[in-house]
DSSP file (Angstrom, degrees, kcal/mol; ACC not computed):
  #  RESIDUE AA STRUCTURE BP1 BP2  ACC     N-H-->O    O-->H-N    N-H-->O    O-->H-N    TCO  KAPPA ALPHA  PHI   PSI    X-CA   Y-CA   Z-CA
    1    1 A X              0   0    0      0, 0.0   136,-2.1     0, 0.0     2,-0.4   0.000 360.0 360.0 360.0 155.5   60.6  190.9  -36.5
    2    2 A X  E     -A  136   0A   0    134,-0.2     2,-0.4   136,-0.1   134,-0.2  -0.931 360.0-170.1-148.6 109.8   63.5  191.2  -34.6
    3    3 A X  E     +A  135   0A   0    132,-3.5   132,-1.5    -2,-0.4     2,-0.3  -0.951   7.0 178.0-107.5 117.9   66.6  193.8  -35.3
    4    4 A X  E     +A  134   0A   0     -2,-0.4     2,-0.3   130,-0.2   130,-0.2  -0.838  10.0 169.3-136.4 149.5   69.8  193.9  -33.8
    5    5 A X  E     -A  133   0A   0    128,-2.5   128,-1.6    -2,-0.3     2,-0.4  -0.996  19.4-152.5-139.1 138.6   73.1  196.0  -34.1
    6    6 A X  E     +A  132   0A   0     -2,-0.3     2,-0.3   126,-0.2   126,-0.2  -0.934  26.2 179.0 -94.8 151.5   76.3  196.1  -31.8
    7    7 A X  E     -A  131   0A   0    124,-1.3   124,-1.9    -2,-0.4     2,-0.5  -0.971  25.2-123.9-139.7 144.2   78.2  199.8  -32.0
    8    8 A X  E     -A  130   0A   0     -2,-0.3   122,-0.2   122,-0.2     2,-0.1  -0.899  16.1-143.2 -75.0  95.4   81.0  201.0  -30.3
    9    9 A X  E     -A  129   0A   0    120,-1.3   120,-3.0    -2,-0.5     2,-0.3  -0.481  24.9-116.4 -41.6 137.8   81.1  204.2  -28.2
   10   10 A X        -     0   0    0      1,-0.3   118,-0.1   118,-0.2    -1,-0.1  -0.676  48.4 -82.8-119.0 122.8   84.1  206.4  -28.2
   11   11 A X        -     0   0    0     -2,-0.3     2,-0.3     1,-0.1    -1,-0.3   0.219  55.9-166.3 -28.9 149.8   86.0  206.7  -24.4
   12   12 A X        -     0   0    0    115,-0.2   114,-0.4   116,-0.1   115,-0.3  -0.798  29.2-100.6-160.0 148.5   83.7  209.6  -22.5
   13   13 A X        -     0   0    0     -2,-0.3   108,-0.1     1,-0.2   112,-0.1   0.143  50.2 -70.9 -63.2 174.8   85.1  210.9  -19.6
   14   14 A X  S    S+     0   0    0    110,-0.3     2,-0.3   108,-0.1    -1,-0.2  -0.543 102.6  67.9 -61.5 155.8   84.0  209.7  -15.8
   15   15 A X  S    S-     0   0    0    106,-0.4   106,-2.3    -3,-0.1     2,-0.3  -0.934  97.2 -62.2 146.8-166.4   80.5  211.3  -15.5
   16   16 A X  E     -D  120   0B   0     -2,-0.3     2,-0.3   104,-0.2   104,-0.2  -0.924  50.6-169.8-109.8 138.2   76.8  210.8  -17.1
   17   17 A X  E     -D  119   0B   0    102,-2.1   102,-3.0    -2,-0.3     2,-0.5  -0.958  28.4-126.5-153.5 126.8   76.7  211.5  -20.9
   18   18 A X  E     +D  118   0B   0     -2,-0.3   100,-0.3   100,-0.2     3,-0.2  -0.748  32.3 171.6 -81.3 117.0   73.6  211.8  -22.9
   19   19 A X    >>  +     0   0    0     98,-2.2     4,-1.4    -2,-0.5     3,-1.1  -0.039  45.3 114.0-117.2  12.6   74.4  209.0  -25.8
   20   20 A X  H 3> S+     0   0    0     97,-0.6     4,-0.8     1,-0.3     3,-0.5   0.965  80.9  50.2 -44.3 -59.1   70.3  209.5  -27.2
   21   21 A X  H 3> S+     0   0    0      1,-0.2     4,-0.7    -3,-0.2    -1,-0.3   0.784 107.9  49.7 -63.7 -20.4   72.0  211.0  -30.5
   22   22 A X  H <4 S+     0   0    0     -3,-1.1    -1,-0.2     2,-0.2     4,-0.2   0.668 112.9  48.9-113.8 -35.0   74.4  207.8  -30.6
   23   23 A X  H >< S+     0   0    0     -4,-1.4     3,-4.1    -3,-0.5    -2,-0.1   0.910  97.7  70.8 -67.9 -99.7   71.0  205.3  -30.2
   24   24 A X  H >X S+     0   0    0     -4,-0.8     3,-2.3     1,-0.4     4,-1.8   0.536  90.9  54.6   2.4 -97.5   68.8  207.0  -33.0
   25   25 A X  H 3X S+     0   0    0     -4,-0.7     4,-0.8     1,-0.2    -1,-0.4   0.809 106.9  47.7 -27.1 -28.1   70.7  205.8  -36.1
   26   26 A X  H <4 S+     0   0    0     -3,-4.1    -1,-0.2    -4,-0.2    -2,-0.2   0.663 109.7  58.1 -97.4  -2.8   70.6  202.4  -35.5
   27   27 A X  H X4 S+     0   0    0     -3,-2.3     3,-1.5     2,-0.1    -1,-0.2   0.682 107.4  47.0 -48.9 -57.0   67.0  203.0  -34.8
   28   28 A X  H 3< S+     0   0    0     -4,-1.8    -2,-0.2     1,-0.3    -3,-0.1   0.470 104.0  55.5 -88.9   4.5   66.5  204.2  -37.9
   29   29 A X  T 3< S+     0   0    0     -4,-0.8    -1,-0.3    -5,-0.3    -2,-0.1   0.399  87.2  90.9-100.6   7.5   68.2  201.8  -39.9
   30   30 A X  S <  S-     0   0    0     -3,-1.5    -3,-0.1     2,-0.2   -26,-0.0  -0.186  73.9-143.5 -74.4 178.4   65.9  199.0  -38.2
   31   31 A X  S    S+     0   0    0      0, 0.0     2,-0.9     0, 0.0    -1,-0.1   0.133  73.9 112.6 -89.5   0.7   62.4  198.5  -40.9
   32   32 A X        +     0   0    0      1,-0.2    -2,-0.2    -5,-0.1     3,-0.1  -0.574  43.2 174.3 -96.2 108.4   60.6  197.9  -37.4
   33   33 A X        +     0   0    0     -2,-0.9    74,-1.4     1,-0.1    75,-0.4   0.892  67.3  32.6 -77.7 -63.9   58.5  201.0  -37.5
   34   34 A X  S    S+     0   0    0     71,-0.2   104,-1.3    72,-0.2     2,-0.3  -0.770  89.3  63.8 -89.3 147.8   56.4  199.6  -33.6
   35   35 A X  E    S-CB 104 137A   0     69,-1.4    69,-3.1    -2,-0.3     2,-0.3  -0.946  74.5 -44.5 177.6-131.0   57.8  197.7  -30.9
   36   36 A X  E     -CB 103 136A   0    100,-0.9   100,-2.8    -2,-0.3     2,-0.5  -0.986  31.8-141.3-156.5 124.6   60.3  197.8  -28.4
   37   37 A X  E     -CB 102 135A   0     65,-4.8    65,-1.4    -2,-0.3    98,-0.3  -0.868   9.3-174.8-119.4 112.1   63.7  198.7  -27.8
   38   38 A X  E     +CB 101 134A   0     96,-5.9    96,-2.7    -2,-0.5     2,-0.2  -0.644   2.0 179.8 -99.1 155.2   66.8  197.2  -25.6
   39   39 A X  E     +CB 100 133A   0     61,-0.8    61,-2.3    94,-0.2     2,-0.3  -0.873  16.9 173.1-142.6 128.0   70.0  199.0  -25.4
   40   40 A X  E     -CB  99 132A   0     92,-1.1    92,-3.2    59,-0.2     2,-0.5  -0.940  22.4-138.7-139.0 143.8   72.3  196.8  -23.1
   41   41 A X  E     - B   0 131A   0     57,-0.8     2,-1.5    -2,-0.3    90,-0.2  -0.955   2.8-144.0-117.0 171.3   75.9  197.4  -22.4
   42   42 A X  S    S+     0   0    0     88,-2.0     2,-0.3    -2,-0.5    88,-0.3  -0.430  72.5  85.1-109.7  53.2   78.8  194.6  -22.3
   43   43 A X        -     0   0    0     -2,-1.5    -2,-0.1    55,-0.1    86,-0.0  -0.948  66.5-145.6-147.6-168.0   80.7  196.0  -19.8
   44   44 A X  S    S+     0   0    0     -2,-0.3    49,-0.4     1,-0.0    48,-0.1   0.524  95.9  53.3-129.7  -7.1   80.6  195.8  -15.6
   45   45 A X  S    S+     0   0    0     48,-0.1    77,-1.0    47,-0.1     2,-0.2   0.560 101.7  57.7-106.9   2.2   81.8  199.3  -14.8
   46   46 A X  E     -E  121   0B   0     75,-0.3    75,-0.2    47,-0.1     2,-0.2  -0.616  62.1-165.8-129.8 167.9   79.3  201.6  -17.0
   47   47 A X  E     -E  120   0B   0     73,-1.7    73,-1.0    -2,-0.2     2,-0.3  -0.592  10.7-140.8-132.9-171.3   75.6  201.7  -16.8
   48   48 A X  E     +E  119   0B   0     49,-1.7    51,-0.4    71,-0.2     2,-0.2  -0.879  28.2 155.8-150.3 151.4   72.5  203.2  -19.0
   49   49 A X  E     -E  118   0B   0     69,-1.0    69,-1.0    -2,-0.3     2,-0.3  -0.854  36.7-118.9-151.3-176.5   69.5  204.8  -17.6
   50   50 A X        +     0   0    0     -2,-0.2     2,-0.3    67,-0.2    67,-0.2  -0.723  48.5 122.0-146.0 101.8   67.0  207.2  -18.9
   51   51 A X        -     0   0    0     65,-0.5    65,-1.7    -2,-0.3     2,-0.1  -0.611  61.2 -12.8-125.2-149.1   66.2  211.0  -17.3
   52   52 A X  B     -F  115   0C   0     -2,-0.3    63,-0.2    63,-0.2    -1,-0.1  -0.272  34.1-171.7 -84.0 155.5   66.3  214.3  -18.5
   53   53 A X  S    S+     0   0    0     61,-2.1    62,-0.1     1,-0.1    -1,-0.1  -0.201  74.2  65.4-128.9  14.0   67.8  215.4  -21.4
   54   54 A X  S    S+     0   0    0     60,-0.3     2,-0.4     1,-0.3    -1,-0.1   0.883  90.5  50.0-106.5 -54.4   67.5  219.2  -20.8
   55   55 A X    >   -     0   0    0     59,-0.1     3,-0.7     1,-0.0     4,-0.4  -0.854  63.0-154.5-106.1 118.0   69.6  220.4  -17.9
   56   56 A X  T 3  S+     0   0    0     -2,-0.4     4,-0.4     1,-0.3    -1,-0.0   0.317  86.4  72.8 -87.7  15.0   73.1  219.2  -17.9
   57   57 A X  T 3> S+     0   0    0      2,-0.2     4,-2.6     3,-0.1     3,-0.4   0.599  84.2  66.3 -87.0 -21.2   73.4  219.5  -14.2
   58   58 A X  H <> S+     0   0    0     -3,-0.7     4,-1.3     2,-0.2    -2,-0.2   0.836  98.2  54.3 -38.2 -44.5   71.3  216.6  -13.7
   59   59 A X  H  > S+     0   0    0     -4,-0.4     4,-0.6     2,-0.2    -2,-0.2   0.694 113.1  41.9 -67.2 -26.8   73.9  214.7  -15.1
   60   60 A X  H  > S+     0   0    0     -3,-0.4     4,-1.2    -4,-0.4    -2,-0.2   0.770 110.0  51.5 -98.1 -26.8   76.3  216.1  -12.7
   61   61 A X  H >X S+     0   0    0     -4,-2.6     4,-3.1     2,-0.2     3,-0.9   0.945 106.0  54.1 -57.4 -32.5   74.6  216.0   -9.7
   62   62 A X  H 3X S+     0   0    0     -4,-1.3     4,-1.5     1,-0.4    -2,-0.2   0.718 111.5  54.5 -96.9 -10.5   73.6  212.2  -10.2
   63   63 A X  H 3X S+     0   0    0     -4,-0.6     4,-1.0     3,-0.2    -1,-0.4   0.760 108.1  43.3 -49.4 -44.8   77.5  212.1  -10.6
   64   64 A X  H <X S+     0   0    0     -4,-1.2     4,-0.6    -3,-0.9     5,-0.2   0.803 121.3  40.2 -88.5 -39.5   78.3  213.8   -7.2
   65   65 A X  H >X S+     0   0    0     -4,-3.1     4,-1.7    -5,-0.2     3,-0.9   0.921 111.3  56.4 -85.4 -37.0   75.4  211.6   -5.2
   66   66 A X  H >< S+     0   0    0     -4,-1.5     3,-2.6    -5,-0.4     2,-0.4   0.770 117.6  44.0 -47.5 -79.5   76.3  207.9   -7.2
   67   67 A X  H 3< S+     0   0    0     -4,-1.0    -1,-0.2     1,-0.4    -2,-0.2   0.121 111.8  42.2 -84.7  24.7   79.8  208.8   -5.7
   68   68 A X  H << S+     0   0    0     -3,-0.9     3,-0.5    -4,-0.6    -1,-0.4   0.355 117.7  57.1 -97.5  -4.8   79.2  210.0   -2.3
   69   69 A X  S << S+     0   0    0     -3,-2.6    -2,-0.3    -4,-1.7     2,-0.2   0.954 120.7  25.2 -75.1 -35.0   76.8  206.9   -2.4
   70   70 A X  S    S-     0   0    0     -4,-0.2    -1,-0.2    -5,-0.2    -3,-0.2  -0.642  90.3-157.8-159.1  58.6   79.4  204.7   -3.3
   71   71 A X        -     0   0    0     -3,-0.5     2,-0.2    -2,-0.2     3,-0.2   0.010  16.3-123.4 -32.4 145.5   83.1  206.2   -2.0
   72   72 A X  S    S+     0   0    0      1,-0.2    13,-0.1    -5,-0.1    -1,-0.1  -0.653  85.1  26.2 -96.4 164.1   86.4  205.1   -3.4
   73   73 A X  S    S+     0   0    0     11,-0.6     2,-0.4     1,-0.2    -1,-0.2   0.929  75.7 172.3  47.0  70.8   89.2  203.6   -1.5
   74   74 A X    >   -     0   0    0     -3,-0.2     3,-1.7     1,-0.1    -1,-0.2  -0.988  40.8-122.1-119.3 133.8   87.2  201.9    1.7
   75   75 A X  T 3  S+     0   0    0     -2,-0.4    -1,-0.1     1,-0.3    -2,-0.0   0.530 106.0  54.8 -41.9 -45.4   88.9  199.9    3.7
   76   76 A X  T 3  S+     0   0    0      2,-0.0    -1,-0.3    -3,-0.0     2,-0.3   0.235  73.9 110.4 -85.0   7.8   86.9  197.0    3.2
   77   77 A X    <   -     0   0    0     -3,-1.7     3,-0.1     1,-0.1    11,-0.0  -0.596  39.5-174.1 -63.2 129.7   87.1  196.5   -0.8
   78   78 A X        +     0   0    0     -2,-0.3     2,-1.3     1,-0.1     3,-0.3   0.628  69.8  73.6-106.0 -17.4   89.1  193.5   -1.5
   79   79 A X        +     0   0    0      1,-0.2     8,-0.4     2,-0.1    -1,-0.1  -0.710  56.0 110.5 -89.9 108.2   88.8  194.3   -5.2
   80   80 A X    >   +     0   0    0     -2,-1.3     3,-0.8     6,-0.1    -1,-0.2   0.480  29.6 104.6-161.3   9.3   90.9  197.0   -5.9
   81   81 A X  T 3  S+     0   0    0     -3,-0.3     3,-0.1     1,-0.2    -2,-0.1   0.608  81.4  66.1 -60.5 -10.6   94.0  196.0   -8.0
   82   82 A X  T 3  S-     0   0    0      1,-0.3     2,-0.2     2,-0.0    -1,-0.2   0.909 124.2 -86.4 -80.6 -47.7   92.3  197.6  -11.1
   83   83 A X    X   -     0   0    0     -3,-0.8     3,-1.7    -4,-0.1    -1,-0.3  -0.767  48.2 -72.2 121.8 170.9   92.7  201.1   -9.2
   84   84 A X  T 3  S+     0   0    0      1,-0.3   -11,-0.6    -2,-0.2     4,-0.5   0.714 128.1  51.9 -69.5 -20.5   90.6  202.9   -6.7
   85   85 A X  T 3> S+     0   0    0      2,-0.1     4,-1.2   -13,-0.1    -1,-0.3   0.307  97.2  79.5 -94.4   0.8   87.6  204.0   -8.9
   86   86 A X  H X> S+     0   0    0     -3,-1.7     3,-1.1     2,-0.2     4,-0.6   0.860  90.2  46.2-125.8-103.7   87.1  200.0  -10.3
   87   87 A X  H >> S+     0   0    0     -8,-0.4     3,-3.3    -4,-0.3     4,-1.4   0.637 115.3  45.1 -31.5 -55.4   85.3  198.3   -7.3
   88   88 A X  H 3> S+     0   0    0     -4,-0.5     4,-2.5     1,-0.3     5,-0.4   0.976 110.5  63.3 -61.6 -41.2   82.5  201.3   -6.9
   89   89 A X  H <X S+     0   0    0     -4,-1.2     4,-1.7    -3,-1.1    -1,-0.3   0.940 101.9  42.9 -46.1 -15.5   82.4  201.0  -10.5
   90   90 A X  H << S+     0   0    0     -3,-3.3    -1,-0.2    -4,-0.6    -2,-0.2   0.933 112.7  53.4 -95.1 -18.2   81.2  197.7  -10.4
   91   91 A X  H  < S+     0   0    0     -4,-1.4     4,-0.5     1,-0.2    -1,-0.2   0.424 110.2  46.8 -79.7  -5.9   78.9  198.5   -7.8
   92   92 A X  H  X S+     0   0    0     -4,-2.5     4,-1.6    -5,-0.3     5,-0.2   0.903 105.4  59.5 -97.2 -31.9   77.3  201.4   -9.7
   93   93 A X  T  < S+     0   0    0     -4,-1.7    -2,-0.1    -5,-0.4   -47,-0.1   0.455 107.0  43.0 -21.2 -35.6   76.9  199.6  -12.7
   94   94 A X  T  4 S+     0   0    0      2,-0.2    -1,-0.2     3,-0.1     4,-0.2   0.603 117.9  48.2-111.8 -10.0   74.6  196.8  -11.1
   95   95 A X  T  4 S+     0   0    0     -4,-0.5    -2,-0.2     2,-0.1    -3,-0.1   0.944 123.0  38.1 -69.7 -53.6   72.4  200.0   -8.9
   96   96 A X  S  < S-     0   0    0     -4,-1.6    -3,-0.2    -5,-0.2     3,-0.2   0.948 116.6-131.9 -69.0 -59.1   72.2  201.8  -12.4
   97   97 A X        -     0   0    0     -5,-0.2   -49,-1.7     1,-0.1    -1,-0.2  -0.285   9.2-108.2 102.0 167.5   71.7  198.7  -14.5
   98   98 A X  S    S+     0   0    0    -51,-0.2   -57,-0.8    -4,-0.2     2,-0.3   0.209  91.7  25.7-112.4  27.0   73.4  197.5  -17.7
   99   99 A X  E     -C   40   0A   0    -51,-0.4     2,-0.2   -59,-0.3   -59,-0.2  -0.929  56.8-153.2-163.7 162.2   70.4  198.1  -19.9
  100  100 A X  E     -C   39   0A   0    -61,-2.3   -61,-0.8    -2,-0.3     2,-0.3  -0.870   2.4-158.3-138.4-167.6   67.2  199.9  -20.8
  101  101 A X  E     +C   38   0A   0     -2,-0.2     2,-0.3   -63,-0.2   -63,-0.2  -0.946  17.6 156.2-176.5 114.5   64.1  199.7  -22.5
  102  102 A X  E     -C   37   0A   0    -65,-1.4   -65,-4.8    -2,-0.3     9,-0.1  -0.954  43.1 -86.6-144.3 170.4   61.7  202.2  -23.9
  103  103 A X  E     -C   36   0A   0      7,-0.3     7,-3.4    -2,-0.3     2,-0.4  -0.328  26.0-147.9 -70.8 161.3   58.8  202.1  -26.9
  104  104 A X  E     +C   35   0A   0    -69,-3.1   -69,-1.4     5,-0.2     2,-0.4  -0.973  21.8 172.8-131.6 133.2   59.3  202.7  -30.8
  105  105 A X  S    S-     0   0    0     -2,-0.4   -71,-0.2     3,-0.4     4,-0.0  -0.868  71.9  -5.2-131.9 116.9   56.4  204.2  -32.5
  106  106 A X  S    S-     0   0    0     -2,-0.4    -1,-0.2     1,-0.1   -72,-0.2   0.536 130.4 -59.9  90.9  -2.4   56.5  205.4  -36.0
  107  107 A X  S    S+     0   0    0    -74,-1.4     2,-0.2     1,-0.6    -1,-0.1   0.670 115.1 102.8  84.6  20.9   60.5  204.5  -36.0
  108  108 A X  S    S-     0   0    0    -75,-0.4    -1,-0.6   -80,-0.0    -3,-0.4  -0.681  82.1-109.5-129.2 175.5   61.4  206.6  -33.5
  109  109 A X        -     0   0    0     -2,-0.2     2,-0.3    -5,-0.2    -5,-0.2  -0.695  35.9-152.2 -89.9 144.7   62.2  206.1  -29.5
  110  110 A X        +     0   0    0     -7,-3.4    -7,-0.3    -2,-0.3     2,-0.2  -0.575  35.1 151.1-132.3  95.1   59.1  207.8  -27.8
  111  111 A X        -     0   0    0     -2,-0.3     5,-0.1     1,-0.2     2,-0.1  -0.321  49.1 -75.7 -97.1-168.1   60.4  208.8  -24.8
  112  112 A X    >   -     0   0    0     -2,-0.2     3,-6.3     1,-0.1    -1,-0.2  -0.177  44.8 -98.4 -86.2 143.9   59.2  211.7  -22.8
  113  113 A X  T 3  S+     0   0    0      1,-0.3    -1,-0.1    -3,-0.1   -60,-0.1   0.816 125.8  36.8 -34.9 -13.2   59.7  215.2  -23.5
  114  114 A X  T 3  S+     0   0    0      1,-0.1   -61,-2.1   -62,-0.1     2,-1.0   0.321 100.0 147.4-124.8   7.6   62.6  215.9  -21.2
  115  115 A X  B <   +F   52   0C   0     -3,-6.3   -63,-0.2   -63,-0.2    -4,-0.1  -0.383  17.6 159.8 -41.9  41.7   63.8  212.3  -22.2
  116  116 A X        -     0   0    0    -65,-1.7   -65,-0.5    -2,-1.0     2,-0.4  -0.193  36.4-141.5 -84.6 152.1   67.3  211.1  -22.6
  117  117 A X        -     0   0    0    -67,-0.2   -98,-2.2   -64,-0.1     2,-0.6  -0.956  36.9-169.0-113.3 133.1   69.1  207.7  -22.6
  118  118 A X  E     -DE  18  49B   0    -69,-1.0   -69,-1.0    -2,-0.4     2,-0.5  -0.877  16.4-138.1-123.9 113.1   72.6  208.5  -20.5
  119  119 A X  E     -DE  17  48B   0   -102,-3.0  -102,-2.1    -2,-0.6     2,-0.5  -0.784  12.5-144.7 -86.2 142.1   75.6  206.3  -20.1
  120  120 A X  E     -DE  16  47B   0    -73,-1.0   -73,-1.7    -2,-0.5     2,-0.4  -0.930  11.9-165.9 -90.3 120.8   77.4  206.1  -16.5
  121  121 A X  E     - E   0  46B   0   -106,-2.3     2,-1.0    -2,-0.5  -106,-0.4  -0.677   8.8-177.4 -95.6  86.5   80.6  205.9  -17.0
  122  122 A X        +     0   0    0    -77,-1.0     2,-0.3    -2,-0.4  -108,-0.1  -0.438  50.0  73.1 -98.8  37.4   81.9  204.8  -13.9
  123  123 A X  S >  S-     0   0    0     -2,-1.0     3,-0.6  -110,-0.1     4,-0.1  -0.903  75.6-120.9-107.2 137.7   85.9  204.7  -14.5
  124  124 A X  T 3  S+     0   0    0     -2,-0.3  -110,-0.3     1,-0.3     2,-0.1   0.683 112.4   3.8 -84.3  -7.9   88.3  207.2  -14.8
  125  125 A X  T 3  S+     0   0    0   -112,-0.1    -1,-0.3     1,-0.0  -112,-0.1  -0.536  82.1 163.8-166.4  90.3   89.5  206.1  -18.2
  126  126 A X    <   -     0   0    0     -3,-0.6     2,-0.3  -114,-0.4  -113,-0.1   0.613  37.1-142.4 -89.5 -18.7   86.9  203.3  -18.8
  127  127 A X        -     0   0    0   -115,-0.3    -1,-0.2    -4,-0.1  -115,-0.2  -0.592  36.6 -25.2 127.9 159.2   87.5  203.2  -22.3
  128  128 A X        -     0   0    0     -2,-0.3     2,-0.3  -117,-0.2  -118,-0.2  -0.247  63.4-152.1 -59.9 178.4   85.3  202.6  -25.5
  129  129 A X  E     -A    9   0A   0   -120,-3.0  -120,-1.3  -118,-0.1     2,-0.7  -0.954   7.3-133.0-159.6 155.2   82.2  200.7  -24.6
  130  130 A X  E     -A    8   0A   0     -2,-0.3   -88,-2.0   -88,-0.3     2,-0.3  -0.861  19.5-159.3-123.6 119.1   80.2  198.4  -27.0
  131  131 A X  E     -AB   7  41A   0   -124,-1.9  -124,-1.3    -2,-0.7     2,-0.6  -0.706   5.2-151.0 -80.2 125.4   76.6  198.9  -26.9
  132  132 A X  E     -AB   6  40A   0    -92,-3.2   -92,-1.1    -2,-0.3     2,-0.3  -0.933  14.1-173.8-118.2 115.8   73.8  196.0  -28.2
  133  133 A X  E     -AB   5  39A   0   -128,-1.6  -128,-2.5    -2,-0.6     2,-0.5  -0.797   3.9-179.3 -74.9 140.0   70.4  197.6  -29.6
  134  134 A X  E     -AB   4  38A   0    -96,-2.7   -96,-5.9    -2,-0.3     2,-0.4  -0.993  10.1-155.6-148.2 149.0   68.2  195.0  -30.3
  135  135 A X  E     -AB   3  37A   0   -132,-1.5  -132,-3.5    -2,-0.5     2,-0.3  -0.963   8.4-174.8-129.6 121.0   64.4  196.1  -31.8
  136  136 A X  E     +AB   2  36A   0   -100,-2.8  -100,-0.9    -2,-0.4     2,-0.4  -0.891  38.2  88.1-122.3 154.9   61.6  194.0  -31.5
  137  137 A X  E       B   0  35A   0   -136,-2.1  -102,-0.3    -2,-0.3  -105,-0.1  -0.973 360.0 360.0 169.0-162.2   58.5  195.0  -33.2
  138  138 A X              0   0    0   -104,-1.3  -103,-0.2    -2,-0.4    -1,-0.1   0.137 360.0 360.0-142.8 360.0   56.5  194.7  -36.6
């Protein structure tokens, strides 16, 4: 059996934001108690990952090292008509990756204690951002 929903996330600032609470309904309106769950976004300048879900300064360090990893306004970007933050976005977007993928057991996510699923938003006003769950399972 196979469930799928798209939903629309509400503009979040530049940064990491734990979006776990935002997943979890659309979980729970699936019937698919076991399987497997993709969360993909449809954009090229945000990402999703999954760390910890405890400490909000994980989420701001991995903000301060993506962007010394990946400087704005270098000489050699040829994309850059968007603004200065819109070429590293697009190249943090494809290290971070444009989906994830964890079990569901009981109708729930079951990630790890310290578990969170995090959008990158890599833009300085990136925007809404349309999310696809899709639940495979029985």
């Amino acid at each position: 059996m196979v469930y799928q929903e798209e939903i629309l996330l509400s503009p979040y600032p530049r940064g990491f934001h734990l979006i776990t609470s935002e997943i979890l309904p659309v979980i729970s309106r699936s019937t698919i108690k076991t399987g497997t769950a993709q969360v993909f976004i449809k954009h090229t300048s945000a990402s999703l990952t999954i760390n910890e879900n405890a400490d909000p300064t994980v989420r701001s360090d991995f903000e301060s090292h993506i962007n010394k990893m990946v400087p704005e306004n270098m000489p050699y970007y040829r994309h850059d008509y968007e603004g200065a933050d819109d070429m590293p976005a697009h190249i943090k977007s494809s290290m971070m990756g444009a989906s994830v993928n964890f079990p569901v057991s009981n109708g729930r996510p079951l990630l790890g204690t310290w578990q969170g699923i995090y959008l990158g938003e890599h833009r300085n006003r990136g925007g809404s951002r349309k999310l696809v769950v899709t639940i495979m399972g029985e």
